[in-house]
DRENDO-1510 file (C-alpha; in Angstrom, 1 decimal, always signed):
<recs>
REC; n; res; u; v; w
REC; 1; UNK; +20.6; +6.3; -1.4 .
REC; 2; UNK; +19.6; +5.3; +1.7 .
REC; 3; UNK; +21.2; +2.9; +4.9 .
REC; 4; UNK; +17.7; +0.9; +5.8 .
REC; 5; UNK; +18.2; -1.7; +8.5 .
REC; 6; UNK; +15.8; -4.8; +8.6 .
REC; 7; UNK; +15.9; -6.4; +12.2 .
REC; 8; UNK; +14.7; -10.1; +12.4 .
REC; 9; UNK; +14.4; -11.6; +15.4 .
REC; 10; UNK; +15.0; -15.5; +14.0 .
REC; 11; UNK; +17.2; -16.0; +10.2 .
REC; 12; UNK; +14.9; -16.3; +7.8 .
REC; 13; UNK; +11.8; -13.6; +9.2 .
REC; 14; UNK; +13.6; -11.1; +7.2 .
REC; 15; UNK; +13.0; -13.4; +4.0 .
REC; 16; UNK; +9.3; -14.2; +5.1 .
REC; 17; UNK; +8.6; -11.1; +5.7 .
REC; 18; UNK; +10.2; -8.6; +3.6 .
REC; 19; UNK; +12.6; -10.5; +0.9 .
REC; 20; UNK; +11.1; -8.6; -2.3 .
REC; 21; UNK; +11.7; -5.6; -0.5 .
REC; 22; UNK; +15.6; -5.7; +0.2 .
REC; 23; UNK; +15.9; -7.1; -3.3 .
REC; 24; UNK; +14.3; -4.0; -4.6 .
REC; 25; UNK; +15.6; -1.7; -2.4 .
REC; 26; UNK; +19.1; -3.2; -3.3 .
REC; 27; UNK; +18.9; -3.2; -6.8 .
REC; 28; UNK; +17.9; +0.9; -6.7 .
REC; 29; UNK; +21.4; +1.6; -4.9 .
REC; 30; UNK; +20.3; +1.2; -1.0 .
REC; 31; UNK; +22.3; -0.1; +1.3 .
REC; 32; UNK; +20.5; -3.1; +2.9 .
REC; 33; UNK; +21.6; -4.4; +6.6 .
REC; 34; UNK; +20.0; -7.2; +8.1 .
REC; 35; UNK; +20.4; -7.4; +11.8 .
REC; 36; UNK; +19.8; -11.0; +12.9 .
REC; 37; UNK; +18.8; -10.8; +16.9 .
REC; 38; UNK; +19.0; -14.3; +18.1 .
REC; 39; UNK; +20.7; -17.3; +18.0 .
REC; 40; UNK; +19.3; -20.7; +19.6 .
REC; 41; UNK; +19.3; -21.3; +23.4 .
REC; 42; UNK; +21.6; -24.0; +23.8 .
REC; 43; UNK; +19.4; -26.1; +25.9 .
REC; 44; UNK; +17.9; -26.3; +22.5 .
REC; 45; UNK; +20.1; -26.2; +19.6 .
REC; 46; UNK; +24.0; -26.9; +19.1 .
REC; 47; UNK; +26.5; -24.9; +17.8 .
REC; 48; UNK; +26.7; -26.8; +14.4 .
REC; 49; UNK; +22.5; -26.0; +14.0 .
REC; 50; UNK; +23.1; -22.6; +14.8 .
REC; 51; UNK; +26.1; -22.5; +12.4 .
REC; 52; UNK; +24.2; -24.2; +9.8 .
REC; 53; UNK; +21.3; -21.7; +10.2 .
REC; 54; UNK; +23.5; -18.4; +9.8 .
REC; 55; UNK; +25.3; -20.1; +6.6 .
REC; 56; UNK; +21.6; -19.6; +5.2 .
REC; 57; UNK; +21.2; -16.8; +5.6 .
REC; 58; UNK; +24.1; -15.5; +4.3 .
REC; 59; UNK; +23.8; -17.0; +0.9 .
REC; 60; UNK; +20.3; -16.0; +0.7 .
REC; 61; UNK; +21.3; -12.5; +1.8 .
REC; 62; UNK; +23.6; -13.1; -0.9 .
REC; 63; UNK; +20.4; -13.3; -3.3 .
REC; 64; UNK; +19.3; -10.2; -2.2 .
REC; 65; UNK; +22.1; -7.9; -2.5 .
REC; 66; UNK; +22.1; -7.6; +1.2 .
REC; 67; UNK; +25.6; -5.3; +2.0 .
REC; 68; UNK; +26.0; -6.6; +5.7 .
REC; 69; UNK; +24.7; -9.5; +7.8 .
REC; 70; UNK; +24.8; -8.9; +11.6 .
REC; 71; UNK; +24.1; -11.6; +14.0 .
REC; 72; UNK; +23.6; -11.4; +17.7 .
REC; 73; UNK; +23.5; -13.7; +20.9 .
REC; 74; UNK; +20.4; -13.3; +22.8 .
REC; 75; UNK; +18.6; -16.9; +23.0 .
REC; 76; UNK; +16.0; -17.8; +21.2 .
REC; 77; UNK; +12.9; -18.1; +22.2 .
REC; 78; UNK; +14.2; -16.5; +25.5 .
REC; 79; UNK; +13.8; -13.3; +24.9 .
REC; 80; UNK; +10.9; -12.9; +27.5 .
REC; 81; UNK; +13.7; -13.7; +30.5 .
REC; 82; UNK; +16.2; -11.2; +28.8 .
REC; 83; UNK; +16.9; -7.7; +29.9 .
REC; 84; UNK; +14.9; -6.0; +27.1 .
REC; 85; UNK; +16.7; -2.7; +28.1 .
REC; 86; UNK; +19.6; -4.8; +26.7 .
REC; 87; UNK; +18.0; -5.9; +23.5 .
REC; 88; UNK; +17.4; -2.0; +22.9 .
REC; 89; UNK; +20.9; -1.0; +23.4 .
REC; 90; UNK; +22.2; -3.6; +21.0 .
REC; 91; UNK; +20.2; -2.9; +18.2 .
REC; 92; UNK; +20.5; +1.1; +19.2 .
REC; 93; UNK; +24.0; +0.5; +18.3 .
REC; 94; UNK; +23.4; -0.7; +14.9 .
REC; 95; UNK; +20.9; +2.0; +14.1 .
REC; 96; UNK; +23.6; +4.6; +15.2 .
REC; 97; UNK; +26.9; +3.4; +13.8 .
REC; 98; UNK; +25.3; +2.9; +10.4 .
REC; 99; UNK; +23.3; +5.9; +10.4 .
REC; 100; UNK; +20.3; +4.0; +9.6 .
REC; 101; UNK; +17.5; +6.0; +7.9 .
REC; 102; UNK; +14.6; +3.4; +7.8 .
REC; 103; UNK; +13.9; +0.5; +9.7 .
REC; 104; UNK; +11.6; -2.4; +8.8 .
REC; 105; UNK; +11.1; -4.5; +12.2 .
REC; 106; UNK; +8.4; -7.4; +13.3 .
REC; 107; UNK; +5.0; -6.8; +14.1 .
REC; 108; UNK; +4.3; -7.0; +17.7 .
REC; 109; UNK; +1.1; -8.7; +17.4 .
REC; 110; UNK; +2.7; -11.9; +16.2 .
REC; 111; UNK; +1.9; -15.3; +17.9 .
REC; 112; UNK; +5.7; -15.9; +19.1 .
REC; 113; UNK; +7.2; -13.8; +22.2 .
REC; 114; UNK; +10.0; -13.1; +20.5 .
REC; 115; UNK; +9.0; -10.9; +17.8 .
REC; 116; UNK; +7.3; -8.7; +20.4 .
REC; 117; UNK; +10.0; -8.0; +22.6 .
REC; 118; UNK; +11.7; -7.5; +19.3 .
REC; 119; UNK; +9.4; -5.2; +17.9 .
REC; 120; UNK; +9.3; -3.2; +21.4 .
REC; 121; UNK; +13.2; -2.7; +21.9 .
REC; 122; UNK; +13.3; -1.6; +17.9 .
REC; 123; UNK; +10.6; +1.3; +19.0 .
REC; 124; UNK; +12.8; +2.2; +22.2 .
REC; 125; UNK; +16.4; +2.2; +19.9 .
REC; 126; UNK; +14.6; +4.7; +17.4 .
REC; 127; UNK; +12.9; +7.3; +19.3 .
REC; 128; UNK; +13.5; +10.3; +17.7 .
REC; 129; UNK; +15.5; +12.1; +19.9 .
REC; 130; UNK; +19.3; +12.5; +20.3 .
REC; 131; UNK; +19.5; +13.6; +17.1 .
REC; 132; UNK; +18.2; +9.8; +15.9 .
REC; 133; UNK; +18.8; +9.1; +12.1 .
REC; 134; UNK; +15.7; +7.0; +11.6 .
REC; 135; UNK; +13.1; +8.7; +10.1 .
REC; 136; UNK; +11.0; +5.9; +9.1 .
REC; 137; UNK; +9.8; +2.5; +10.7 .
REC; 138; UNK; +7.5; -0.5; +9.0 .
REC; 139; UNK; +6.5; -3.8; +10.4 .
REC; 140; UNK; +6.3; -6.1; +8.2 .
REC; 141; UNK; +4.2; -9.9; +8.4 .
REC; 142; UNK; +5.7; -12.7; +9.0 .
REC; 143; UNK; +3.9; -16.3; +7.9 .
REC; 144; UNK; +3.6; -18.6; +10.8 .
REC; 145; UNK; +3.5; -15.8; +13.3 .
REC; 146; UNK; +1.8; -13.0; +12.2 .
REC; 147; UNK; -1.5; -14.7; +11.2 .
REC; 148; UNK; -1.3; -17.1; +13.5 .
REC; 149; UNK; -1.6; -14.8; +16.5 .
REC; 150; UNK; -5.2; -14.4; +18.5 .
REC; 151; UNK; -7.7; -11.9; +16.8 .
REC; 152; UNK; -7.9; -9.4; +19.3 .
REC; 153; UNK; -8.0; -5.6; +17.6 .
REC; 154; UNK; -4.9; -4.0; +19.4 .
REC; 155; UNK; -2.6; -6.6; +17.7 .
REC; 156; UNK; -4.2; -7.3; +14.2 .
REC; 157; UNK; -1.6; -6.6; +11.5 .
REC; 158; UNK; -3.5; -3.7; +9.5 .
REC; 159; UNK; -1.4; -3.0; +6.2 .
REC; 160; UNK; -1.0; +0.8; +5.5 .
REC; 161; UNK; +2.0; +0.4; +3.4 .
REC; 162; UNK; +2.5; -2.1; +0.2 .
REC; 163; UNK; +5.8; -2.2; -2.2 .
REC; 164; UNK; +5.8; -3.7; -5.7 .
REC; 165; UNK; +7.9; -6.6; -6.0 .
REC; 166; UNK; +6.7; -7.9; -9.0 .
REC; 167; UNK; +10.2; -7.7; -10.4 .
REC; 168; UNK; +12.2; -9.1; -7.4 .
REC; 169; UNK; +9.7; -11.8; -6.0 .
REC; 170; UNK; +11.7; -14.6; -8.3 .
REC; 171; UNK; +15.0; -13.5; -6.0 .
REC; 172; UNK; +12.7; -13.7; -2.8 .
REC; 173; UNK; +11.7; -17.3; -3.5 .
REC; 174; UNK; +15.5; -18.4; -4.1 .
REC; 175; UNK; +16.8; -16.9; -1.4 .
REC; 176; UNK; +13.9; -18.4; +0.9 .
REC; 177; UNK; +15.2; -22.1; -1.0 .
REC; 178; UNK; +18.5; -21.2; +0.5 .
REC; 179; UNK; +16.9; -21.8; +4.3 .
REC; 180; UNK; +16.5; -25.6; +4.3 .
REC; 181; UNK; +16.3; -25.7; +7.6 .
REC; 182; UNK; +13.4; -24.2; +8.0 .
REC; 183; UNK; +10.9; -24.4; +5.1 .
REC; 184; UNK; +8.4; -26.8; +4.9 .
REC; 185; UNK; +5.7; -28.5; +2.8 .
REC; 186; UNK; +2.7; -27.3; +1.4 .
REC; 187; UNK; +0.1; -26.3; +3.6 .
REC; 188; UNK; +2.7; -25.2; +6.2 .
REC; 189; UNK; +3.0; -21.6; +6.0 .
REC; 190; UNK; +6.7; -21.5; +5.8 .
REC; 191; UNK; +6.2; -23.1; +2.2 .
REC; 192; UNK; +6.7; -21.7; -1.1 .
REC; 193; UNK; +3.6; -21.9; -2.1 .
REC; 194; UNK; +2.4; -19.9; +1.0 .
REC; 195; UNK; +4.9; -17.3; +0.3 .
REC; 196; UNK; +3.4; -17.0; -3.6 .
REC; 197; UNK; -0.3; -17.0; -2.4 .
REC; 198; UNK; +0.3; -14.1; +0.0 .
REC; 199; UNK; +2.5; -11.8; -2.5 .
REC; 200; UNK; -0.6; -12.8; -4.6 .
REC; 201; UNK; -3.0; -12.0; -3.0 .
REC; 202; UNK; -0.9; -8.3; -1.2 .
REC; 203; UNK; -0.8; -7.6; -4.9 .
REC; 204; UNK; -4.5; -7.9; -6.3 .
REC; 205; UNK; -4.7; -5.9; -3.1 .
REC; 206; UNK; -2.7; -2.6; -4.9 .
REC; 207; UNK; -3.7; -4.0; -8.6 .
REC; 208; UNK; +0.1; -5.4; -9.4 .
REC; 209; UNK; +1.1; -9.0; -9.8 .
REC; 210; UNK; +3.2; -9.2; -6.4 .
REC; 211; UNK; +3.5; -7.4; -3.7 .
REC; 212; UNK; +4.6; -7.0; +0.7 .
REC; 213; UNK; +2.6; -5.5; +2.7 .
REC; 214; UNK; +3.6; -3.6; +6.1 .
REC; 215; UNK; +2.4; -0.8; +8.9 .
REC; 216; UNK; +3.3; +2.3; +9.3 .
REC; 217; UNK; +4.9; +2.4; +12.2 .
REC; 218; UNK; +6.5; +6.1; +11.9 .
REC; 219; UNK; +7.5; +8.4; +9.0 .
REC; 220; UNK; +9.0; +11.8; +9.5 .
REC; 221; UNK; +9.3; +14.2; +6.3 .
</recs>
């Protein structure tokens, strides 16, 4: 058994991106935290959209046997005029008081600012010293960001790492049905449809019916 943490800089990018996966990694006996970075900047959004948006995600997370939902307060998508040092330290608490093991965090090549300063304070709050518990990192894709980004080679999302989620993809697609907020219509990638093509086509990719693909960000055996 294992504590894995998935961070997610907006609700519903831990869905997108890596729903199969905490289903699966659930049903073997793991515990699953989801650590939900931002909320909206108020010049933005209210309080009740905000409100509404965490509900979602905690009955999907409900779908996916996820053990504990944590939600911070940095504004989204104002994380470029946030201390990232601060970012860090948050989500280095997490990691430490739940002695997280592996990690699953955004790709830093996606299109929104956001899940780069994300991805960047995850790396600083696991560096493998002080005795760290995290022994291994992913980043998974995230449709609407990750392939929308510009095609330059540093930041292309490269999959070294694919899961089976042939038996949990059913779970993925409810809980995403739980996010009303925020799905949209066919060809929008934050559809349904989008979501089956790409487990689709990740699976043809390792010869199984569905599947998530991520980097390897770090492993230590």
């Amino acid at each position: 058994m294992k504590d894995i943490l998935i961070v997610a800089p907006h609700a519903d990018d831990e869905v997108l991106g890596c729903g199969g996966l905490i289903k699966r990694k659930s049903n073997e006996g793991n515990n699953v935290i989801v650590l939900i970075v931002t909320r909206g900047t108020p010049k933005l959004y209210s309080d009740e959209r905000v409100s509404n948006v965490r509900k979602e995600a905690l009955e999907s997370h409900k779908i996916l046997g996820v053990k504990k939902t944590l939600f911070l307060e940095f504004h989204a998508p104002e994380l470029d005029i946030t201390s990232s040092a601060e970012i860090a330290r948050e989500i280095s608490k997490v990691v430490k008081e739940n002695n997280i093991r592996e990690m699953y965090i955004p790709h830093r090549g996606d299109i929104h600012s956001d899940h780069t300063i994300v991805a960047n304070a995850c790396y600083v709050a696991a560096r493998p010293v002080n005795e760290c518990s995290v022994k291994s990192i992913f980043a998974y894709e995230t449709l609407s960001e990750t392939e929308w980004a510009p095609p330059f080679g540093d930041d292309a999302f490269i999959p070294t790492h694919f899961v089976d989620i042939t038996g949990s993809f059913e779970s993925k697609l409810e809980a995403m049905k739980c996010f009303k907020s925020q799905l949209k219509e066919f060809p929008n990638p934050r559809s349904l449809e989008c979501l089956e093509s790409l487990s689709k086509f990740r699976g043809a990719t390792i010869g199984v019916k569905r599947a998530e693909a991520f980097m390897v960000i770090r492993t230590i055996i």
